[in-house]
TORZALUM-726969 format. One record per residue (C-alpha): residue in one letter; x, y, z; chain. Coordinates in nm, 2 decimals. Example, Ala and Ser with C-alpha at 12.3 -4.5 7.8 and 13.67 -1.06 7.14 Angstrom:
domar->A x->1.23 y->-0.45 z->0.78 lovex->A $
domar->S x->1.37 y->-0.11 z->0.71 lovex->A $
***
This chain:
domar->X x->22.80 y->31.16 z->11.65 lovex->A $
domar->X x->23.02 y->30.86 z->11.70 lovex->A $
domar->X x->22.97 y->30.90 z->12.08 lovex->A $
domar->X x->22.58 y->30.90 z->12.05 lovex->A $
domar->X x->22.60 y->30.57 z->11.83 lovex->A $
domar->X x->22.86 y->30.40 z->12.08 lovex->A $
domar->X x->22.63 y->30.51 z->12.39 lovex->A $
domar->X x->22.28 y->30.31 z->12.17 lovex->A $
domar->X x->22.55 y->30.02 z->12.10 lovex->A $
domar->X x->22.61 y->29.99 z->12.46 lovex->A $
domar->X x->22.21 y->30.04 z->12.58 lovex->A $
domar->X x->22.10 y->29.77 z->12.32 lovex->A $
domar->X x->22.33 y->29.54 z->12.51 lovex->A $
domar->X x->22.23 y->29.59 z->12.84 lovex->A $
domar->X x->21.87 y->29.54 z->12.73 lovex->A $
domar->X x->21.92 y->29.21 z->12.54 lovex->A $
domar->X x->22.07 y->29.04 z->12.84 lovex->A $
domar->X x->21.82 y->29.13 z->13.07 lovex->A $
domar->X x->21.61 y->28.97 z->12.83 lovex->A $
domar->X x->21.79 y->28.68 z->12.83 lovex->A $
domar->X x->21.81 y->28.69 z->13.22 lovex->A $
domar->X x->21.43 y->28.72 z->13.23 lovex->A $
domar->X x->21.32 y->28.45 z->13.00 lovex->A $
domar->X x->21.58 y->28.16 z->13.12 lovex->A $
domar->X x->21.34 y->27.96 z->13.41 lovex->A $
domar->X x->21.58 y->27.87 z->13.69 lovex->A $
domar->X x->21.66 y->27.48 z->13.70 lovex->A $
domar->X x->21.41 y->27.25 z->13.93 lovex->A $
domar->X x->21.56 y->27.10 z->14.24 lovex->A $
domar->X x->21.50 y->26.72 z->14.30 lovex->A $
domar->X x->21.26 y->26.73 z->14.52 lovex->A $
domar->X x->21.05 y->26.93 z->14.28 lovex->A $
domar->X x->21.11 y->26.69 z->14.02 lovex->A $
domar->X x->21.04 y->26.36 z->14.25 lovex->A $
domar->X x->20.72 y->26.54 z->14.35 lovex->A $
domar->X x->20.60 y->26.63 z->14.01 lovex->A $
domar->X x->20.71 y->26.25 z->13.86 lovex->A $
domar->X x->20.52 y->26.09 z->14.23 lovex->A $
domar->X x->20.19 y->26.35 z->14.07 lovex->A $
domar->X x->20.16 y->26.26 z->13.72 lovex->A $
domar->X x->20.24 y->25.85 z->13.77 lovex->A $
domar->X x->19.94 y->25.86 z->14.03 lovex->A $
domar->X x->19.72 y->26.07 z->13.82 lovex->A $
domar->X x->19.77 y->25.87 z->13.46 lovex->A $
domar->X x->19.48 y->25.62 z->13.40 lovex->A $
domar->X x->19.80 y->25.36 z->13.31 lovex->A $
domar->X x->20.02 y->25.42 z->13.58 lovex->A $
domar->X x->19.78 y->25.49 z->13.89 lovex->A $
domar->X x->19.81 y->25.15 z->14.03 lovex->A $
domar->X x->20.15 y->25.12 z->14.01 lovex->A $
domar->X x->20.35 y->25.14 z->14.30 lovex->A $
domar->X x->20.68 y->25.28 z->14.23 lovex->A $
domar->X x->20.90 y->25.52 z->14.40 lovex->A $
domar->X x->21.07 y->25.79 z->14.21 lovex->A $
domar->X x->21.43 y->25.94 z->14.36 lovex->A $
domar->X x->21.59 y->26.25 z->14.19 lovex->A $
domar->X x->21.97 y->26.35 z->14.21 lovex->A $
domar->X x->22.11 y->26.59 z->14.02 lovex->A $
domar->X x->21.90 y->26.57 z->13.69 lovex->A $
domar->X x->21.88 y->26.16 z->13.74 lovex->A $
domar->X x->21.59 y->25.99 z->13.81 lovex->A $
domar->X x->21.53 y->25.64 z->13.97 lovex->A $
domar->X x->21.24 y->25.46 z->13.92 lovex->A $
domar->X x->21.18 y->25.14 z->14.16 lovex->A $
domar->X x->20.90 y->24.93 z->14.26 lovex->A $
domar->X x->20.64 y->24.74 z->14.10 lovex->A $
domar->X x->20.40 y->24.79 z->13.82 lovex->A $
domar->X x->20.10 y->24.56 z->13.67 lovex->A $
domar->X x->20.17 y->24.53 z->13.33 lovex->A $
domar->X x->20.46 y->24.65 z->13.09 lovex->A $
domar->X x->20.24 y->24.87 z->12.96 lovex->A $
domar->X x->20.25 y->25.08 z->13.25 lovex->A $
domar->X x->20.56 y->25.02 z->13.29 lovex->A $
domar->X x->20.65 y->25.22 z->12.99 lovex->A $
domar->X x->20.45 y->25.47 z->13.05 lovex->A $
domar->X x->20.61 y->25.55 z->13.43 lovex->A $
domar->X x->20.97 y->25.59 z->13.21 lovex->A $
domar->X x->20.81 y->25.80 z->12.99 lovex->A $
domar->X x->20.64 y->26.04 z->13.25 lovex->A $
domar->X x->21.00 y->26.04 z->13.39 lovex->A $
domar->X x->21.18 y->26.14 z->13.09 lovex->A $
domar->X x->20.91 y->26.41 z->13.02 lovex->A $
domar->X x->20.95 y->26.60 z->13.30 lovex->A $
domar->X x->21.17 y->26.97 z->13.26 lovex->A $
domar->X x->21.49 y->26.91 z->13.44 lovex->A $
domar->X x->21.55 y->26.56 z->13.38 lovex->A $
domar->X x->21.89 y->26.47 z->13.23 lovex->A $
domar->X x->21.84 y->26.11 z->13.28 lovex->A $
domar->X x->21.60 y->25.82 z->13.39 lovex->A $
domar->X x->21.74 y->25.45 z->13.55 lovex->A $
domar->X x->21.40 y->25.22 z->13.54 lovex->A $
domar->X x->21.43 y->24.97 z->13.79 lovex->A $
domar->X x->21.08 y->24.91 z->13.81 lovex->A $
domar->X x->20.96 y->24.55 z->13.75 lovex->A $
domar->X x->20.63 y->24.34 z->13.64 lovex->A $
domar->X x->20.41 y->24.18 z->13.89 lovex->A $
domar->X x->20.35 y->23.84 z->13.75 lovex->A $
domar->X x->19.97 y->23.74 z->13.65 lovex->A $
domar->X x->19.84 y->23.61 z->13.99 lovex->A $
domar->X x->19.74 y->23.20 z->13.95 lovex->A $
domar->X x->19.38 y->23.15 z->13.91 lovex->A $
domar->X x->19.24 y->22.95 z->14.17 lovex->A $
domar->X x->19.19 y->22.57 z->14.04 lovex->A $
domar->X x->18.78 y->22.54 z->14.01 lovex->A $
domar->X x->18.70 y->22.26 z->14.25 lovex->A $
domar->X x->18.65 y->21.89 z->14.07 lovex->A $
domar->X x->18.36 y->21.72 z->14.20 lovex->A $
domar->X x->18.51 y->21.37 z->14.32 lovex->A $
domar->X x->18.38 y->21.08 z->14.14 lovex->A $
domar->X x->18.11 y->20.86 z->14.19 lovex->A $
domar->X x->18.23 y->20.56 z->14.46 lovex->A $
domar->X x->18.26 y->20.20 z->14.26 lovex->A $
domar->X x->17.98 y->20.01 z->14.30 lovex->A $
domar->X x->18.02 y->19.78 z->14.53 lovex->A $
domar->X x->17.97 y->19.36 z->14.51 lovex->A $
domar->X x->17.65 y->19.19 z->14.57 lovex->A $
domar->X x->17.69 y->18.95 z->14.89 lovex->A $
domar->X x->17.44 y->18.67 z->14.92 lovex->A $
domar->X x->17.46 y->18.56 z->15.30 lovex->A $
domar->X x->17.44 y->18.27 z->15.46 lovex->A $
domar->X x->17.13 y->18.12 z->15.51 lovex->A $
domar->X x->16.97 y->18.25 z->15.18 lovex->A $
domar->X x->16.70 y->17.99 z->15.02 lovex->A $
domar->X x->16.75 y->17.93 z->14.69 lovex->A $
domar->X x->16.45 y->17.82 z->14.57 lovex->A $
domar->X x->16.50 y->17.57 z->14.24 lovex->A $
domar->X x->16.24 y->17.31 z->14.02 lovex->A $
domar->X x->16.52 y->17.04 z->13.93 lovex->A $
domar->X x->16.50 y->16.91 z->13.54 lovex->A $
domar->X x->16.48 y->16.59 z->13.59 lovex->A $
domar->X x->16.36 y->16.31 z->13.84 lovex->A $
domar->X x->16.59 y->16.17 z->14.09 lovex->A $
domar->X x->16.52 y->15.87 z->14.29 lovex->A $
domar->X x->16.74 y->15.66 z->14.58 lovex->A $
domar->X x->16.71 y->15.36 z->14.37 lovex->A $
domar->X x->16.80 y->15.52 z->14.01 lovex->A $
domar->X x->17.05 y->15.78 z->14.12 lovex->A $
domar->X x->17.35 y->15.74 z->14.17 lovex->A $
domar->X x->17.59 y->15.86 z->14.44 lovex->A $
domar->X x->17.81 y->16.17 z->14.28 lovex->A $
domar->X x->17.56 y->16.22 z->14.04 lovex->A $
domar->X x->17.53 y->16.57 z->13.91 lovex->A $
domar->X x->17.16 y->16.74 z->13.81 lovex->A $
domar->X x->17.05 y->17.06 z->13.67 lovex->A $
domar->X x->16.77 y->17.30 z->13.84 lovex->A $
domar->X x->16.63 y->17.64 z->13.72 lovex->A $
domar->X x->16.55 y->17.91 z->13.99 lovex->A $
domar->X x->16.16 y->17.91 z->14.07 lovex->A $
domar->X x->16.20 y->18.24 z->14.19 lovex->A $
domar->X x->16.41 y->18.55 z->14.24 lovex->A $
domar->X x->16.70 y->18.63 z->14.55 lovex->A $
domar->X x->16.68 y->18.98 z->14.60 lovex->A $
domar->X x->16.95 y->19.21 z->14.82 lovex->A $
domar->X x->16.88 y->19.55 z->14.93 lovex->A $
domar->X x->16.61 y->19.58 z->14.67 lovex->A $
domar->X x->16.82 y->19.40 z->14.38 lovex->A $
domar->X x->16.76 y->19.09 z->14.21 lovex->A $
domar->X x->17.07 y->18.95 z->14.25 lovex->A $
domar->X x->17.00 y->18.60 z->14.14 lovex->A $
domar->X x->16.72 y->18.62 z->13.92 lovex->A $
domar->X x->16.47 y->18.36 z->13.83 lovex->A $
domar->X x->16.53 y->18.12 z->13.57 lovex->A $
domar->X x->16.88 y->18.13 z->13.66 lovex->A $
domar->X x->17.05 y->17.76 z->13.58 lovex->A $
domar->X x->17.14 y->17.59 z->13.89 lovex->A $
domar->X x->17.30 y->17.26 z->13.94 lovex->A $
domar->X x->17.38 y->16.98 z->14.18 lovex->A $
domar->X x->17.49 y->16.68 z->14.32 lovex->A $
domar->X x->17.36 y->16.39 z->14.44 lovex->A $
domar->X x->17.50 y->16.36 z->14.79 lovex->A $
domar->X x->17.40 y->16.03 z->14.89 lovex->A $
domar->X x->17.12 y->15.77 z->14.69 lovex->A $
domar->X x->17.07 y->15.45 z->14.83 lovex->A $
domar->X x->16.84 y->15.18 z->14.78 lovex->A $
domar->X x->16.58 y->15.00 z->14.99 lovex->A $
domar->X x->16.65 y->14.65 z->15.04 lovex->A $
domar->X x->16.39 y->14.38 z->14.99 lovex->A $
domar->X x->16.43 y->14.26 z->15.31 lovex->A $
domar->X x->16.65 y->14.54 z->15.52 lovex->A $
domar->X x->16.82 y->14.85 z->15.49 lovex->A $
domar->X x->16.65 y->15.16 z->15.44 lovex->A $
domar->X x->16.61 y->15.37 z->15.13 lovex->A $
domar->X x->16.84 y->15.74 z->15.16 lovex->A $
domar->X x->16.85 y->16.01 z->14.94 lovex->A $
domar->X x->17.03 y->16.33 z->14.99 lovex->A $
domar->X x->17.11 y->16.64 z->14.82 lovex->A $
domar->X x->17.31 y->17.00 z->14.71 lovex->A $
domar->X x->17.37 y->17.25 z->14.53 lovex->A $
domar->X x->17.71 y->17.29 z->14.39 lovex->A $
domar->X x->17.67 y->17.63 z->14.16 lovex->A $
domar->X x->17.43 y->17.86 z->14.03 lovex->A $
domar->X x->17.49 y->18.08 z->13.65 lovex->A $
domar->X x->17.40 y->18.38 z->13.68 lovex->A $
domar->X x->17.40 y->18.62 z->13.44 lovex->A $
domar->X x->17.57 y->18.41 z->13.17 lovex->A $
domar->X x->17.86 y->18.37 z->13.47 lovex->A $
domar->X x->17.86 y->18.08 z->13.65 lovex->A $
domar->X x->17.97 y->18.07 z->14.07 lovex->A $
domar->X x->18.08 y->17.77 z->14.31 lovex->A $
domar->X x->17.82 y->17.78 z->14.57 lovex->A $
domar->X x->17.74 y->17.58 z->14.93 lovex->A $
domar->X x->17.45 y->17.49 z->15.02 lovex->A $
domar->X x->17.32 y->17.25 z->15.34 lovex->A $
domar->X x->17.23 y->16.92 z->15.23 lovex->A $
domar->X x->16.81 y->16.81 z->15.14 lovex->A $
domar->X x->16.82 y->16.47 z->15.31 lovex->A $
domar->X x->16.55 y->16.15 z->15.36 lovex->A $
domar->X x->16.58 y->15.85 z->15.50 lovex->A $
domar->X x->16.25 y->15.57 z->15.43 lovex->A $
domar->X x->16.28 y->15.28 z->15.69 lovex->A $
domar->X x->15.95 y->15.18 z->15.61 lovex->A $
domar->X x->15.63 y->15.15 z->15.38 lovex->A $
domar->X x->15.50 y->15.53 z->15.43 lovex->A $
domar->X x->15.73 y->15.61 z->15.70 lovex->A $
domar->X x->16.03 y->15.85 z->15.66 lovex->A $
domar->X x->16.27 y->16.04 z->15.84 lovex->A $
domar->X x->16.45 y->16.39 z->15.80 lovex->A $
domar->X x->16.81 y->16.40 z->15.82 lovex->A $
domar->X x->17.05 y->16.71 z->15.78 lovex->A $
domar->X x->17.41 y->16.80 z->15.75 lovex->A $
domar->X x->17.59 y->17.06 z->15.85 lovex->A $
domar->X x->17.54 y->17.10 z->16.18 lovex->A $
domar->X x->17.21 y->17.03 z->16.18 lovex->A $
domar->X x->17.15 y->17.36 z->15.99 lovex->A $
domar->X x->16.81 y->17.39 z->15.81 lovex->A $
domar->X x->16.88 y->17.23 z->15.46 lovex->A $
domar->X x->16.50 y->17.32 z->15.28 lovex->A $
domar->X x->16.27 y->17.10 z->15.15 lovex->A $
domar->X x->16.00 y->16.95 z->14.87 lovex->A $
domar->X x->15.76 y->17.25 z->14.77 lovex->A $
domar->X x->15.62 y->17.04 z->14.48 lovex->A $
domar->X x->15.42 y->16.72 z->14.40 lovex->A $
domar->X x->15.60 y->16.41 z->14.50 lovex->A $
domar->X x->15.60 y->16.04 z->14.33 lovex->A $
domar->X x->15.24 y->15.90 z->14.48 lovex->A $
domar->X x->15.08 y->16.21 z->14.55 lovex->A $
domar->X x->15.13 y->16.32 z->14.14 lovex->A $
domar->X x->15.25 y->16.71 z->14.09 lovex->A $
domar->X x->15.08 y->17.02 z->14.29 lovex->A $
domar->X x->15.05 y->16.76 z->14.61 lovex->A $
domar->X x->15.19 y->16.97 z->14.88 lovex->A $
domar->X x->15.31 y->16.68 z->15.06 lovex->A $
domar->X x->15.71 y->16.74 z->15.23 lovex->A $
domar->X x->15.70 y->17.07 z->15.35 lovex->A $
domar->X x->15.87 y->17.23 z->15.62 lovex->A $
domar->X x->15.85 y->17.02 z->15.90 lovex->A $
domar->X x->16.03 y->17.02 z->16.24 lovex->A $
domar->X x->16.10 y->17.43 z->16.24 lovex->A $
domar->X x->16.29 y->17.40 z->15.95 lovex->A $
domar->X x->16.44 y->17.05 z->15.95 lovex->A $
domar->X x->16.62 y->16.94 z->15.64 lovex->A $
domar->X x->16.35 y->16.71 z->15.48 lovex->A $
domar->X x->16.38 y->16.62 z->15.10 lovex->A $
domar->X x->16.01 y->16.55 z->15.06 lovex->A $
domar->X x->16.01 y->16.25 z->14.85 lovex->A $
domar->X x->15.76 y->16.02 z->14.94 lovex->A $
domar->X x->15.83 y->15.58 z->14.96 lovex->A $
domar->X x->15.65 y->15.40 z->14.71 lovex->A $
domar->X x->15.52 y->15.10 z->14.68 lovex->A $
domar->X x->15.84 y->14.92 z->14.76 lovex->A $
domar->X x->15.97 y->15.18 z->15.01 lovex->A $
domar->X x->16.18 y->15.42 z->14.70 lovex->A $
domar->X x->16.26 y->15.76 z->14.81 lovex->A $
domar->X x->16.12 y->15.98 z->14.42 lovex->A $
domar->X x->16.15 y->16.35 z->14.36 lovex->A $
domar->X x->16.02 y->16.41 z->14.04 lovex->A $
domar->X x->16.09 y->16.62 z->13.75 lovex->A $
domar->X x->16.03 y->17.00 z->13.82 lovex->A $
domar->X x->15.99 y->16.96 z->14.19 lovex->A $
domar->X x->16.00 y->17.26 z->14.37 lovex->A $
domar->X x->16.32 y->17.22 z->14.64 lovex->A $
domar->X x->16.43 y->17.47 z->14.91 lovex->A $
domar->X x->16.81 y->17.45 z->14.95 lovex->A $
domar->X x->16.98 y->17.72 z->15.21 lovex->A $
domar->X x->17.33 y->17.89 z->15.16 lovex->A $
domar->X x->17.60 y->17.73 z->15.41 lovex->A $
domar->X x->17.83 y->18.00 z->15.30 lovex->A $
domar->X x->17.78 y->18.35 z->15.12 lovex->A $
domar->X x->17.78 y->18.44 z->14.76 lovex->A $
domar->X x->17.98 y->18.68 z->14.66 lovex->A $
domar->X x->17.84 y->18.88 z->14.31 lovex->A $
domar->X x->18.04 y->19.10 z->14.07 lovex->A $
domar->X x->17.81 y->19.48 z->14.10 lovex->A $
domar->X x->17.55 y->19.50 z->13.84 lovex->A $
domar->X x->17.66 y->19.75 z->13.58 lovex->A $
domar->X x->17.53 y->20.06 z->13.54 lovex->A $
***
């Protein structure tokens, strides 16, 4: 009896270790293990672009390489530390940095305007504001003009009418009773424009009377064209178109002699004076 029971002691024994023996899974070699790891970080929604290189040794696993966020970064080392066989996991795996978004373009700004330049030879064309005569003015004299009409450049009124002008009574001299000769001459010094007002240069408006009714034009410059009387002229009363251009362009004031030989421009006379040097205008703002 105590031989039967020492014989089902020792059989019970022998059958629990093969028990044992069958239910204990043999331990996965590296290679399996950097395989699987490779697998399941490829296949994970989180981890799939990720690229990181997995290296098993003994039970240890190394994970190197790059991954986009930490997020997936987490979840490689997790996959990693999952997997059967493991002992250990070194992450060496780092975050690719945001990439720099591209600068949107900046549309350059708009060029300054540029100045308005009045060139040389302009006419300014002026009614002056009060009567000037080469036995009443006097040499040095200063007078005021408005602008009869517009300058325009490239389509812009650059000077525009009604603008205040003034000038300067170049030369006035008397006819003599007996000799001499009556001369009057003429510029324009500056012109306001625009509540601003600018130094200007202009060829002299000359006339020289040696007789009754007789009169000569005379210029300065250089002989440059220097305008003339659009208006009426003393004798011939306002609106008398007597003075124009003569000459192709000579510089004529148009003032008529009188009676005793006077040179007279009168008030709101209509003169031509041309630029002897540019104007130079600060860009209309916009």
């Amino acid at each position: 009896m105590r031989i039967q029971r020492s014989i089902s002691v020792a059989a019970l024994t022998v059958l629990l270790g093969l028990s044992i023996a069958c239910t204990k899974s043999p331990k996965p070699s590296d290679d399996a293990i950097t395989q699987d790891v490779q697998t399941k970080v490829a296949a994970d929604p989180d981890t799939k672009d990720s690229q990181v290189t997995v290296a098993a040794k003994e039970g240890k696993v190394t994970l190197t390489g790059k991954v986009k966020t930490p997020v997936a970064r987490k979840k490689v080392e997790q996959i990693a530390q999952e997997e059967p066989g493991v002992a250990a996991v070194d992450d060496q795996t780092a975050v690719e940095p945001e990439p720099e978004q591209a600068a949107q373009p900046v549309a350059p700004p708009p060029p300054p305007p540029q100045p308005i330049v009045v060139p040389i030879g302009t006419t300014l064309v002026v009614k002056v504001g009060q009567a000037l005569s080469s036995k009443t003015s006097q040499t040095g004299q200063t007078f005021l003009a408005t602008l009869a009409q517009p300058v325009s450049i490239g389509g812009i009124a650059a000077i525009p009418a009604r603008s205040t002008a003034s000038g300067t009574v170049l030369t006035a001299k008397a006819k003599g009773k007996i000799k001499g000769e009556a001369e009057l001459s003429l510029a324009l010094t500056s012109v306001t424009v625009r509540g601003h007002t600018y130094k200007i240069q202009t060829d002299a408006l000359s006339n020289t009377s040696k007789g009754k009714g007789k009169r000569t034009a005379a210029t300065t410059g250089g002989g440059a064209a220097g305008g003339a009387l659009i208006g009426g002229i003393a004798g011939g009363g306002k609106g008398a178109a007597i003075g124009a251009l003569v000459g192709g362009g000579a510089g004529l004031l148009g003032g008529a002699a009188t009676g005793n030989k006077q040179i007279e421009v009168p008030v709101e006379s209509a003169l031509s004076f041309q630029l002897s040097a540019p104007l130079t205008l600060p860009p209309l703002s916009r």
